[in-house]
Each structure stands twice: as C-alpha cells, then as structure tokens.
C-alpha positions as CSV (number, residue, x, y, z in Angstrom):
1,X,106.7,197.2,43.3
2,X,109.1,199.9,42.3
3,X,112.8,199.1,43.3
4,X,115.1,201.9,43.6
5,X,117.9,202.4,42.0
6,X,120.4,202.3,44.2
7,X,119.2,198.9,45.1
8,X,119.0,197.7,41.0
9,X,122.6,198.8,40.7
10,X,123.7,196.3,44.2
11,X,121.8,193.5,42.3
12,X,123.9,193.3,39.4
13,X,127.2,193.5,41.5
14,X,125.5,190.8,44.4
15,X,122.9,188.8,42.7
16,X,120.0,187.6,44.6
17,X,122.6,187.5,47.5
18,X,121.0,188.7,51.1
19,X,120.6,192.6,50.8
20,X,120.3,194.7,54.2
21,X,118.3,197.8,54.0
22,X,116.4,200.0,55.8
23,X,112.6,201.0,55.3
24,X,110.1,203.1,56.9
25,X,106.6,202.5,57.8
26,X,104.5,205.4,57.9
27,X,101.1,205.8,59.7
28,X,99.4,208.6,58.9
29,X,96.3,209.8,61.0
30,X,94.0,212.5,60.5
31,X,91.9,212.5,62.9
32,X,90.0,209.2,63.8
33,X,90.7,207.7,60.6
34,X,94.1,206.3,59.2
35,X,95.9,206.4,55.3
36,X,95.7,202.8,54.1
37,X,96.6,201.6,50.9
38,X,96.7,198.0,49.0
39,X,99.6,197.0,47.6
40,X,99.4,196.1,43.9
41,X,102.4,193.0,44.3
42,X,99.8,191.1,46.6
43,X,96.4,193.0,46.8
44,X,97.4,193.8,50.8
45,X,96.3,196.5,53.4
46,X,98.9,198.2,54.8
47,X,100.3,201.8,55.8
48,X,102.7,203.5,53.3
49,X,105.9,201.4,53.4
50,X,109.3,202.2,51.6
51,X,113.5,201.9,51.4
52,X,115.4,204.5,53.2
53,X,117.5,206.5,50.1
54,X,121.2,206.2,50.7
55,X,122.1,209.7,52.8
56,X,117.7,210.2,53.4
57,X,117.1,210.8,57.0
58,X,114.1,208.7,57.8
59,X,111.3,210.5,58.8
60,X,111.8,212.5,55.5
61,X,111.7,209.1,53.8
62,X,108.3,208.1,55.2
63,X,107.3,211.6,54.5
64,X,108.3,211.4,50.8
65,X,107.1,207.7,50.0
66,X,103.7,209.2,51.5
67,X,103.3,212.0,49.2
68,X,104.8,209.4,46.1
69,X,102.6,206.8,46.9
70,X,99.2,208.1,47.9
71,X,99.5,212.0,47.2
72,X,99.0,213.0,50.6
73,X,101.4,215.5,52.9
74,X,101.6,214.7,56.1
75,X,104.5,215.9,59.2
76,X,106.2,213.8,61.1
77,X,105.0,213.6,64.9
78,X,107.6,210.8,66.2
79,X,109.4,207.6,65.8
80,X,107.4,204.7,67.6
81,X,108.8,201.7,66.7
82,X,112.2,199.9,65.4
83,X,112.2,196.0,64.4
84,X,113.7,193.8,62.4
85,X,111.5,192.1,59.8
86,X,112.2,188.7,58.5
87,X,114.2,187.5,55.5
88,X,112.3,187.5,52.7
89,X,112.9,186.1,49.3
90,X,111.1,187.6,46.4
91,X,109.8,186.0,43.4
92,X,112.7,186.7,41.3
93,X,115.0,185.2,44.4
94,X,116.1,188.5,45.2
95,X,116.7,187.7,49.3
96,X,116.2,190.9,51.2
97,X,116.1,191.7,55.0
98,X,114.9,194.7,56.4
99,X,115.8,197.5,59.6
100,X,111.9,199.0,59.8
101,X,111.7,202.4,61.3
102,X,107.6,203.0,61.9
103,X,106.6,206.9,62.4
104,X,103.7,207.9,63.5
105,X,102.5,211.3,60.7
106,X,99.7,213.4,61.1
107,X,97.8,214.3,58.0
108,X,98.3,218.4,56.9
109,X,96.6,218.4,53.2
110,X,95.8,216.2,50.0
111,X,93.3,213.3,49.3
112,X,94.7,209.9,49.4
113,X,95.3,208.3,45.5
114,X,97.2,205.4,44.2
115,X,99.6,207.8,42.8
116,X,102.5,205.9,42.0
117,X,101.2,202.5,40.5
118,X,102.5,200.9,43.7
119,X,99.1,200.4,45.3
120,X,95.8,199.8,43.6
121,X,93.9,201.9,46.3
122,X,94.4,204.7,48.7
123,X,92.2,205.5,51.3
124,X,90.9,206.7,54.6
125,X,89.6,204.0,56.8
126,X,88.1,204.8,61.0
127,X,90.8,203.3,62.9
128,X,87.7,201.5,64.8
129,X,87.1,199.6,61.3
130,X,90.5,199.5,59.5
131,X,90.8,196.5,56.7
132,X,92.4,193.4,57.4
133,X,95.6,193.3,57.5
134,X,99.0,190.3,58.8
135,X,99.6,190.6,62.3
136,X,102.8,192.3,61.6
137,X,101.5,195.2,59.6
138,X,98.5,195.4,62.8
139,X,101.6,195.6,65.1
140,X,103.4,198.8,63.6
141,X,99.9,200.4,63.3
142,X,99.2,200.0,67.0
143,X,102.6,201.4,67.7
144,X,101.7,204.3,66.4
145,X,98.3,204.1,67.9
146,X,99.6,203.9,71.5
147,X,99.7,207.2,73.4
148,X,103.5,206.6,74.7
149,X,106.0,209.2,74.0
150,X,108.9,206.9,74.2
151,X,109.6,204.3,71.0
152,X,109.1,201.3,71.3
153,X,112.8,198.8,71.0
154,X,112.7,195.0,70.8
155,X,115.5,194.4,73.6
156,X,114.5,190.9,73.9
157,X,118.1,188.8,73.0
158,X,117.2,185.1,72.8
C-alpha cells in the first residue's frame, strides 16, 4: 500500500516505534449497490480506506482517497461511526494504531477502477450480496447502512 509522506518522514525520526494516526473509511452507495474494492497488500474486500493528511478535514479525506483509489466522486452525506482499531504491526515492523472516522458518501459520477495500484479491483456490488469481508470491515459498512442520523461512539470504558 502507498504510505504517505508525511508518515515516511516520522519513520526515519521514530523507527518502527507505535505511530498514532487517523484514517477514514468511506462507504459509498449509489443506490442499492455499494463501492468495494480489494486491496492489493492482502487480496481483501473492503470500502475505500485511507490516512487523514496533516491539516485534511476528514470527510474531504475520504472524499479524496475515493476519487484516488477507485476514480469515483462521491459527497459526503454524514459521519456514522468513530473507533479505534487495534495495533497493528506491519510486515516491515512498522507498529501503527489507528482513530477510524467511517462516512457514509453517496455516489454523484465516475465508474469504479483500481486507479491507484492500491486495489486490484473496484466495483459495484448489491448491498443484499456484497463480498466477504472481516467482521470489522462488515461493522463500518453497516454503520453506514443504518438509517440513524446520529454517529455512532464506542462509550463503553472497561
């Protein structure tokens, strides 16, 4: 996957030390169907996914890693959900944890492409028949999916 650069130049001064950031999930629906793509790191179905740019407002973010990724424009209905994802170490040892902020985005124009090289495959799928996919992924999907106004906030403090 492409790794920004702001985050390139915070490896060289940290290392594979634990990196905070923030990323956006971004479910786009047009319609009955939803944008899914599959990641070329590990060959999974999931919506658009990206880092937040230092100073990037977030719903611009998911809008732009939309259009980067799979060539489609889409605007920003609402935020829907805001979690914490677990560490994660990647297969260099970079150790990364991420603040997830999942919008819900309604399709305007374009056809879905693997236009970045980050995903091997762009497409529509019906939202009654959408590809497998972890539970996590499944859970920001049906955030966005649910008809409640409000976001959804884990408040749970064990």
């Amino acid at each position: 996957m492409s790794t920004p650069d702001f985050v390139l130049a915070l490896r060289e001064k940290i290392g594979t030390a634990p990196l905070w950031l923030a990323g956006v999930t971004a479910v786009v629906l047009r319609g009955e169907e939803i944008l899914m793509v599959r990641r070329a790191d590990n060959g999974a179905w999931t919506p658009v996914t990206g880092i937040i740019d230092p100073g990037e407002e977030p719903a611009v973010a998911a809008l732009r890693e939309v259009e980067e990724e799979a060539g489609v424009i889409a605007i920003a209905e609402r935020l829907v959900w805001v979690h914490v994802n677990p560490p994660m170490v990647y297969p260099n040892g970079d150790q990364s944890q991420y603040l997830d902020l999942v919008f819900r985005l309604r399709w305007e124009s374009g056809e879905p492409w693997p236009a970045d090289g980050e995903n091997t495959e762009a497409r529509w799928y019906p939202i009654s028949a959408m590809p497998p996919m972890s539970d996590d992924m499944r859970e920001r999907v049906q955030a966005a999916l649910d008809n409640n106004v409000e976001a959804r906030f884990i408040t749970d403090v064990a």
